[in-house]
VOPAGU-2260 file (C-alpha; in pm, 1 decimal, decimal comma):
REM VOPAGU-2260
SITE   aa  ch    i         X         Y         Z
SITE  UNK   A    0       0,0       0,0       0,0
SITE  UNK   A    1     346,9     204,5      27,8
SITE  UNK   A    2     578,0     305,0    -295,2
SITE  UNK   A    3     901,3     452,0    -215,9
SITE  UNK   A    4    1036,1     721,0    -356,9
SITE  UNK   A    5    1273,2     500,7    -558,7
SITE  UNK   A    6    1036,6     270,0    -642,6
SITE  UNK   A    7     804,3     533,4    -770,4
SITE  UNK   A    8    1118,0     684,9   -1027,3
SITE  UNK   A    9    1167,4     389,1   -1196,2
SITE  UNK   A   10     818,0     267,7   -1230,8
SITE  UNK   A   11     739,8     627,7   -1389,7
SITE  UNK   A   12     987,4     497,2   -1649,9
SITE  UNK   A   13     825,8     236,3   -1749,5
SITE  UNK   A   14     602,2     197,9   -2022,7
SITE  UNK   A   15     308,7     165,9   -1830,9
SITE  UNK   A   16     341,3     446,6   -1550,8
SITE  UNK   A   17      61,3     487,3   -1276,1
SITE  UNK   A   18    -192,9     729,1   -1241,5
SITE  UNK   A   19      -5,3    1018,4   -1003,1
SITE  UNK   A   20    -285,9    1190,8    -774,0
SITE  UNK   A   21    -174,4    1524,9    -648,5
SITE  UNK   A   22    -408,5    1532,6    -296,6
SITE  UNK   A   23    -238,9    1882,3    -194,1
SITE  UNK   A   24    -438,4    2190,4    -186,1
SITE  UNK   A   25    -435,9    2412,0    -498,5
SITE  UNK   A   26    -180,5    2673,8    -414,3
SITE  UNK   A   27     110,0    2382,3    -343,3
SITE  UNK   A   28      35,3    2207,9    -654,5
SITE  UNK   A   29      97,9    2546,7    -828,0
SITE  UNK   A   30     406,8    2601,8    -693,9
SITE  UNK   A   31     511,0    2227,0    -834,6
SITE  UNK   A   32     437,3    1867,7    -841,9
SITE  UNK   A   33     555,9    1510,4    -996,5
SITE  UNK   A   34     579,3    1563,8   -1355,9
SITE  UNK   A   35     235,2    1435,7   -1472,1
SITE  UNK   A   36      66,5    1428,4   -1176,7
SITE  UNK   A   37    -303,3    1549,7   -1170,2
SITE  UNK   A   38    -489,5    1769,9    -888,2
SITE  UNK   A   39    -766,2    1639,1    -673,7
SITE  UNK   A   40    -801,9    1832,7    -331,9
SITE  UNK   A   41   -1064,3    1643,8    -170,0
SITE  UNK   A   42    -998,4    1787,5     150,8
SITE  UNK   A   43   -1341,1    1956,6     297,0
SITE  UNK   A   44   -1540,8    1701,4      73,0
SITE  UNK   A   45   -1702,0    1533,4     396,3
SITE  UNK   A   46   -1990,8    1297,3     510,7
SITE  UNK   A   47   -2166,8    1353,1     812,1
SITE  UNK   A   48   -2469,0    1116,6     834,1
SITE  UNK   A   49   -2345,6     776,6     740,8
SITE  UNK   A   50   -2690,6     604,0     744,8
SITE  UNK   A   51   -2751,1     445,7     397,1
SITE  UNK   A   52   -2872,0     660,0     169,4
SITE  UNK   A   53   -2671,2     951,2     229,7
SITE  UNK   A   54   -2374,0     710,6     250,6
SITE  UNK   A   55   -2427,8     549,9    -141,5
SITE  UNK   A   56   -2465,7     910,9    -274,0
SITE  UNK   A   57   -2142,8     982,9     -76,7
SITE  UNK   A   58   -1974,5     752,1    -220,4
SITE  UNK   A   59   -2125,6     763,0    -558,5
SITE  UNK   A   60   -1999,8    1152,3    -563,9
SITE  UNK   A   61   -1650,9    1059,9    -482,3
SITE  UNK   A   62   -1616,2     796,5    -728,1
SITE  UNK   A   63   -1719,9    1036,1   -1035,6
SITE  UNK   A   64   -1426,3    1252,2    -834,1
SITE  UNK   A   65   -1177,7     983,8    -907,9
SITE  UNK   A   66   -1352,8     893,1   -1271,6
SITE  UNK   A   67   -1254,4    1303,6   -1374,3
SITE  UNK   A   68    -905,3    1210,5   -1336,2
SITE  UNK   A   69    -894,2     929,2   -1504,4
SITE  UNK   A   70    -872,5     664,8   -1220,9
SITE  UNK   A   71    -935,8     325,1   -1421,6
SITE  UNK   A   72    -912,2     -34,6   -1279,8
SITE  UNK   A   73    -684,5    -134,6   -1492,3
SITE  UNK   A   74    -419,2     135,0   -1416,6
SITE  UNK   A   75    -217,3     170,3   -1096,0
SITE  UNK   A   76    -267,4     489,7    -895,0
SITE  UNK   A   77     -38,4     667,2    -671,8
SITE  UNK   A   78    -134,7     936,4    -452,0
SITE  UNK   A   79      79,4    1156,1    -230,8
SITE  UNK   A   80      85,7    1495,9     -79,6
SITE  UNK   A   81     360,1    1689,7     170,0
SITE  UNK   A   82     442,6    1388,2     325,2
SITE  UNK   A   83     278,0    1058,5     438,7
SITE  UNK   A   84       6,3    1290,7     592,8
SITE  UNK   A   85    -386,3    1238,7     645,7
SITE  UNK   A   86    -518,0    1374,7     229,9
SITE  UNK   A   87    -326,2    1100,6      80,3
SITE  UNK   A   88    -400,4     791,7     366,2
SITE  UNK   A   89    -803,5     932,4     319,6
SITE  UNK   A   90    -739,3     877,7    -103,6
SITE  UNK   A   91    -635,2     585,3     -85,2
SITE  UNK   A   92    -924,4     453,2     146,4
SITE  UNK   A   93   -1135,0     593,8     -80,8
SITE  UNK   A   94    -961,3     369,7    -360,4
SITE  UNK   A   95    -948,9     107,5    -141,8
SITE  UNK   A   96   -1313,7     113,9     -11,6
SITE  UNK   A   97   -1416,8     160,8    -411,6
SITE  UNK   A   98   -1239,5    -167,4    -482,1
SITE  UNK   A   99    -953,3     -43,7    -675,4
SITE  UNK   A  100    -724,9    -320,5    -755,0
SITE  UNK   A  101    -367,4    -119,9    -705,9
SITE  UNK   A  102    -365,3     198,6    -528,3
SITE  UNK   A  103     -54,8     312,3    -346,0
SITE  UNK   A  104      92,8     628,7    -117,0
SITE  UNK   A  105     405,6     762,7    -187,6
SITE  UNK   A  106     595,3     712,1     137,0
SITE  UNK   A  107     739,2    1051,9     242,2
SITE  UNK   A  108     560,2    1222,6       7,9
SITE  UNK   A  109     652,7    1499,2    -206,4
SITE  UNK   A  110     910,7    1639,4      49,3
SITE  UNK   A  111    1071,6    1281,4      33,6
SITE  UNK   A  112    1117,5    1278,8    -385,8
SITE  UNK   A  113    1203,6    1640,3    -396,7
SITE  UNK   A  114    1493,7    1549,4    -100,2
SITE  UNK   A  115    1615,1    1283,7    -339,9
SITE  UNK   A  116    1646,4    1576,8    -590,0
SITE  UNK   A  117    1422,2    1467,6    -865,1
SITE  UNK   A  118    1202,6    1653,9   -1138,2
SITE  UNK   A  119     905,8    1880,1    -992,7
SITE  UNK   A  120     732,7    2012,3   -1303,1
SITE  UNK   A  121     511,6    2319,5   -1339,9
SITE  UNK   A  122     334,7    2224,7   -1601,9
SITE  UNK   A  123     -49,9    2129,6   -1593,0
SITE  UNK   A  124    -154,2    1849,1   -1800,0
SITE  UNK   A  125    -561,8    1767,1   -1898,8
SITE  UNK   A  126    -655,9    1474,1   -1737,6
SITE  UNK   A  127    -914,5    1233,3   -1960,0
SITE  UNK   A  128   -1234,3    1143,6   -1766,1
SITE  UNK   A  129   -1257,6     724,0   -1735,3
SITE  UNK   A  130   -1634,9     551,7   -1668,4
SITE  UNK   A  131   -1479,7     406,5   -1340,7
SITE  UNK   A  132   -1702,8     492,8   -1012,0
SITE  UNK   A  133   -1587,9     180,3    -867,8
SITE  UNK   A  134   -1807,5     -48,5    -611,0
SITE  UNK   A  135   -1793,6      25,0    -263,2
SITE  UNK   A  136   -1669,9    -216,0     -39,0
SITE  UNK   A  137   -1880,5    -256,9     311,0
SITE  UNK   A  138   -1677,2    -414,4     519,5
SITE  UNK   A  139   -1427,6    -130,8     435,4
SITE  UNK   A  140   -1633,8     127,4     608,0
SITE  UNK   A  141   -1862,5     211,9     913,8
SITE  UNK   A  142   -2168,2     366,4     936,6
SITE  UNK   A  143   -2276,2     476,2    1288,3
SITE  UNK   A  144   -2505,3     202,3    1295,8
SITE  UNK   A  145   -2213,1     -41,0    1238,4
SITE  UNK   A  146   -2022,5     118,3    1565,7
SITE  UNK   A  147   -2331,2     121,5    1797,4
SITE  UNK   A  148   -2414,6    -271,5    1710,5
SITE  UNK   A  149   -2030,4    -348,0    1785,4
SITE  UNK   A  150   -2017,0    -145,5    2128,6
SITE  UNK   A  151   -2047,6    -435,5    2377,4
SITE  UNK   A  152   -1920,1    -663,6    2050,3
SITE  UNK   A  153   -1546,5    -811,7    2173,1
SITE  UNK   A  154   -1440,8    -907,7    1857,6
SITE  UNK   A  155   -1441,8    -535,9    1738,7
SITE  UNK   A  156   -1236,1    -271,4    1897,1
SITE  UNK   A  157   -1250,9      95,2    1848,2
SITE  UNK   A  158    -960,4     331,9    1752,6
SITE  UNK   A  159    -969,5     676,6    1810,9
SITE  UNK   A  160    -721,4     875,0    1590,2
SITE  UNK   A  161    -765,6    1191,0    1733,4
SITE  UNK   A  162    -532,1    1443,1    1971,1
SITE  UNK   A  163    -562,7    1405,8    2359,6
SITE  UNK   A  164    -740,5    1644,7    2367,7
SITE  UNK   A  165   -1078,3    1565,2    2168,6
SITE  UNK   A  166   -1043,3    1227,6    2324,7
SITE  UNK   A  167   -1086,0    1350,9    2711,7
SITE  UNK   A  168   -1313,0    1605,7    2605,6
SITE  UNK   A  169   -1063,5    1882,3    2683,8
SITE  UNK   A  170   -1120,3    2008,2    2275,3
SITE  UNK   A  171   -1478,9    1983,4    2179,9
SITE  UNK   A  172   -1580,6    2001,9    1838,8
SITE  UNK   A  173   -1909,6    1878,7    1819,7
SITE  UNK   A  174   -2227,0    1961,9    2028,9
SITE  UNK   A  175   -2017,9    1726,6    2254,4
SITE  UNK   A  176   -1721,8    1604,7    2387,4
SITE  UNK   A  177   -1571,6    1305,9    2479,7
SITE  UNK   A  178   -1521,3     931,0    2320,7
SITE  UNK   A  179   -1683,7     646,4    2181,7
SITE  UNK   A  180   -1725,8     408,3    2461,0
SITE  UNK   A  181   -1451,2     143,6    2463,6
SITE  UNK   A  182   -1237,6     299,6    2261,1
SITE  UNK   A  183    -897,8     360,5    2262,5
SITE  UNK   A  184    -671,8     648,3    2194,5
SITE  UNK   A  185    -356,5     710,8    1969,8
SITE  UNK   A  186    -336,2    1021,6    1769,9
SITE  UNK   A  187    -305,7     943,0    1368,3
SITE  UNK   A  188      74,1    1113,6    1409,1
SITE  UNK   A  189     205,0     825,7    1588,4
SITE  UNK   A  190     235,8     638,7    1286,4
SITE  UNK   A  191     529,1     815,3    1126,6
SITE  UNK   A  192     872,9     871,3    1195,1
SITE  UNK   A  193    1035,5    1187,8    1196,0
SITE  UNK   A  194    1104,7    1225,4     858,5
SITE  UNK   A  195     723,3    1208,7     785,9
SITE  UNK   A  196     775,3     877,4     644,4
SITE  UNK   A  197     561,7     576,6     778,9
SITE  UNK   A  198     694,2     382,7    1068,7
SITE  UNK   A  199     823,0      11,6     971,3
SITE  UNK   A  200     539,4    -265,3     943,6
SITE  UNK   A  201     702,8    -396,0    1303,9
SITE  UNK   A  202     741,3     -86,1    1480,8
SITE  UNK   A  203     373,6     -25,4    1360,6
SITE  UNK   A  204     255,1    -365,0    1505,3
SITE  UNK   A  205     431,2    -308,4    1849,3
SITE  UNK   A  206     274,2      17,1    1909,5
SITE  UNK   A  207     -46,8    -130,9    1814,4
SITE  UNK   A  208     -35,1    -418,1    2031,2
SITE  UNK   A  209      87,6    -199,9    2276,6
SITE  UNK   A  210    -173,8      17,8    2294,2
SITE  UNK   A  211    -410,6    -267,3    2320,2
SITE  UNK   A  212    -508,2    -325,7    1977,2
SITE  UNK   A  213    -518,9    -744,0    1855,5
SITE  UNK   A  214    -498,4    -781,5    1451,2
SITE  UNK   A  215    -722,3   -1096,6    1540,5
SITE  UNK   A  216    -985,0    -827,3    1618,7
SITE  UNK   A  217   -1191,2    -651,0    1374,6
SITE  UNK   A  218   -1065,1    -252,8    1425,9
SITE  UNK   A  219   -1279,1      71,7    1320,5
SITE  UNK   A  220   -1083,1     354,8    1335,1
SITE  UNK   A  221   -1228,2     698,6    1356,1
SITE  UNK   A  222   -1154,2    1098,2    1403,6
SITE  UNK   A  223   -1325,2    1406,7    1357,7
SITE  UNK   A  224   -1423,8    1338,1     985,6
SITE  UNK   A  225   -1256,0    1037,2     883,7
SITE  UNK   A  226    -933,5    1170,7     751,3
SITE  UNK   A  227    -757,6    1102,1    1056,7
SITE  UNK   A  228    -901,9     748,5    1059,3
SITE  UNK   A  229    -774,4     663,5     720,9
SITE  UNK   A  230    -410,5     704,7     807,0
SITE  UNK   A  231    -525,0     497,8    1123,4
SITE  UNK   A  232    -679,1     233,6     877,8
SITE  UNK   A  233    -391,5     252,3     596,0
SITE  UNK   A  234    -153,1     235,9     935,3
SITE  UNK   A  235    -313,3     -53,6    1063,9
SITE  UNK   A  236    -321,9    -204,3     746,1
SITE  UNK   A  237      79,5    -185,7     690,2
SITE  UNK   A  238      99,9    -371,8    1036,9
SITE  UNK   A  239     -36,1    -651,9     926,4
SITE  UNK   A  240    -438,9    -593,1    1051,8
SITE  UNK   A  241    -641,1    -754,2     835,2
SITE  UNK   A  242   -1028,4    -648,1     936,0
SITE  UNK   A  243    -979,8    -278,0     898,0
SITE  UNK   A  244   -1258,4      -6,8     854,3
SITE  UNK   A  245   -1253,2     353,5     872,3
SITE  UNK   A  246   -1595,9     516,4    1044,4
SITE  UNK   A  247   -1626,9     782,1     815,0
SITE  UNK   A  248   -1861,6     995,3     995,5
SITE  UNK   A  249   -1673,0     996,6    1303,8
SITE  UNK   A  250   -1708,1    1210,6    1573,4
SITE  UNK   A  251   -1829,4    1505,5    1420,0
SITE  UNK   A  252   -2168,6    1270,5    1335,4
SITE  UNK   A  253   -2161,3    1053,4    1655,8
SITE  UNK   A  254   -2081,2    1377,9    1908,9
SITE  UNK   A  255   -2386,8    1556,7    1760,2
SITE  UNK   A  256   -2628,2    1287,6    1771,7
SITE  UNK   A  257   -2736,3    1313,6    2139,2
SITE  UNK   A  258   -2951,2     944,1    2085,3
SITE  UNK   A  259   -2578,5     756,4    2087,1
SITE  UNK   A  260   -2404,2     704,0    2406,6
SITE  UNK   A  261   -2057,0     868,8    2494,8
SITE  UNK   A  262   -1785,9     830,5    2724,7
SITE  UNK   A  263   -1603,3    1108,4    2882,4
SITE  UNK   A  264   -1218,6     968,4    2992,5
SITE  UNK   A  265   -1019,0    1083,2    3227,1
SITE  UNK   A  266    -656,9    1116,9    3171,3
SITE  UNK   A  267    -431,6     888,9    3356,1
């Protein structure tokens, strides 16, 4: 689910390059990107009521996102932004969770392939629109439904990829504060290493376990809005978890609706 930097260079050589997805926001892909790379700022572009409806039109929309850009199954994509942050993990969910075959971060980033001193181009190119709106995946994603059925479930455990903060309430950012009952706290940054690269699979596992976390578990990861959760998900993923999904609502959806119990922590 990683490329390296390396990796990335010589596959672009090939005759058969993938699909490069620039997830930064306008502005920074302006100023430069991978030579052929196309824009797609999805940041913002959030769902908020995950019961079904809303949730197929969600994903529907985002799918005809991809499809302008010319995301095809039969091509591999890339995606990448500053670094191994939260806009690329979400885009490749979203590839993920639309069932798309090959669809990878670039480890590091942008900041990692410019450090290795190759091309950053200026030049925009046209992307042409594909028919591909992939199918969503549902074991890939939760709806708040999902979570609440799972509460007092102990084969599912609950990840909470927020700050501190949000998690004891301290930061509220919905009509309420707190947690999800049960669930348990490390903040999405955790994950990479100082040079905004993603942590080994092993030292990924060991902080998972840890914390608590089993990969013979089923995990749902969630945030504020889901973007957090992704790099949870696409973290949790790399350690070897195998029953993954990302609650895309999150807390911004479960913290407003007063009908779903909460837990308010107390730090240690």
């Amino acid at each position: 689910m990683l490329i390296s930097v390396s990796g990335l260079a010589a596959e672009l050589e090939t005759a058969s390059p993938p699909l490069l997805l620039d997830l930064r926001a306008a502005e920074h892909f302006a100023q430069g990107s991978l030579p052929g790379a196309f824009h797609l700022d999805l940041w913002g572009v959030s769902l908020i009521d995950t019961s079904d409806a809303p949730l197929r039109a969600f994903s529907w929309m985002i799918g005809h996102l991809f499809s302008l850009r010319g995301v095809t199954a039969e091509r591999p994509v890339v995606v990448y932004e500053e670094d191994s942050g939260v806009r690329a993990a979400r885009a490749l969910w979203f590839l993920d969770y639309l069932g798309h075959p090959r669809a990878r971060v670039l480890d590091g980033g942008i900041r990692a392939w410019s450090a290795d001193r190759l091309p950053i181009s200026r030049e925009f190119c046209s992307p042409s629109p594909s028919e591909w709106h992939g199918s969503p995946r549902a074991e890939l994603v939760a709806s708040w439904d999902d979570v609440q059925q799972r509460l007092d479930d102990g084969r599912t455990r609950l990840l909470d990829t927020r700050s501190e903060a949000e998690f004891y309430g301290e930061l509220v950012r919905a009509r309420r504060g707190g947690a999800i009952p049960g669930a348990i706290n490390l903040e999405w940054k955790k994950n990479l290493a100082d040079d905004g690269r993603f942590k080994a699979a092993e030292e990924l596992a060991s902080m998972y376990a840890e914390a608590g976390l089993d990969p013979d578990q089923e995990v749902i990861a969630y945030c504020q809005g889901g973007y957090r959760a992704a790099h949870g998900y696409l973290a949790l993923k790399i350690a070897g978890f195998p029953r993954v999904r990302n609650y895309t609502g999150s807390w911004k959806e479960w913290g407003d609706r007063e009908d779903l119990p909460i837990a308010r922590p107390r730090r240690p």
